[in-house]
C-alpha positions in Angstrom: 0.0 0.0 0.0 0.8 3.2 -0.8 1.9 5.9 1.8 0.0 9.8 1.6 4.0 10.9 1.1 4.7 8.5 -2.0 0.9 9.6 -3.5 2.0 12.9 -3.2 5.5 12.3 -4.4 3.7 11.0 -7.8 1.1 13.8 -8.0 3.8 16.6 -7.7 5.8 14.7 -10.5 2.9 14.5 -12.8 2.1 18.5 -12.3 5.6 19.1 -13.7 5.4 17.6 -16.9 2.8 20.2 -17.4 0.2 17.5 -19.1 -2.6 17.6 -16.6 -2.5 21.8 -17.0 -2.6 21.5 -20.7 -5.5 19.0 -20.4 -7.3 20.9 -18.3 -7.3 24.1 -20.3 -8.9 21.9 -23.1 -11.3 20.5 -21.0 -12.3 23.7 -20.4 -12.1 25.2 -23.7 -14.9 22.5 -24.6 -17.3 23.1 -22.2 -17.1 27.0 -23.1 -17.6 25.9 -26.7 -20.5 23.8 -25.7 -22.3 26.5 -23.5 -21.7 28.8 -26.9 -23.3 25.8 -28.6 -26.2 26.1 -26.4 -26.8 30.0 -25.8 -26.5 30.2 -29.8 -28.9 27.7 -30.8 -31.2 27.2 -27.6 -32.6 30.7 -26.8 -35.1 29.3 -24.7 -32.7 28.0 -22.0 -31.0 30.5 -19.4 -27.3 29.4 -19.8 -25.3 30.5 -16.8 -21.3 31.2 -16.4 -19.0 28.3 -16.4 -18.7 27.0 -12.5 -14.8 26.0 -11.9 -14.5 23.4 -9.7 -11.5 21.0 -9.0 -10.3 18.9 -12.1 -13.5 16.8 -11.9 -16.4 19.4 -11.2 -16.6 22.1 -13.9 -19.7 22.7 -15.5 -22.5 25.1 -16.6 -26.0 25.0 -15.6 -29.1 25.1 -18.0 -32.6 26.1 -17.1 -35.9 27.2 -18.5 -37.7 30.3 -17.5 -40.2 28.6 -15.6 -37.9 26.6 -14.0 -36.1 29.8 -12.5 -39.2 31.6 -11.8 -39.7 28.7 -9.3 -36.4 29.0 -7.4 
């Protein structure tokens, strides 16, 4: 079993080769081009700002004007 230290060890190494940054940014870059996708050719749905999160949790929320009206 692995120790915290040796996990950690590994994680800094990967963040220097610089691929999970790079990844990231394109990740991102998508789901901006999606929400474009979506406030472009879906009108009817309130599109919000993209929500940063940690490397698994970034997104963008969608919802009709009914559906906000409500809370």
């Amino acid at each position: 079993m692995k120790t915290l230290n040796k996990r950690i060890e590994e994680y800094t190494q990967q963040l220097q080769q610089g691929e999970i940054q790079i990844a990231y940014k394109e990740i991102l870059a998508f789901i901006d081009k999606l929400r474009a996708a979506f406030i472009k050719k879906c009108p009817y749905y309130d599109v919000s700002s993209i929500y940063q999160g940690y490397l698994d949790i970034s997104y963008f929320s969608l919802s009709t004007k009914s559906l906000k009206d409500k809370g």
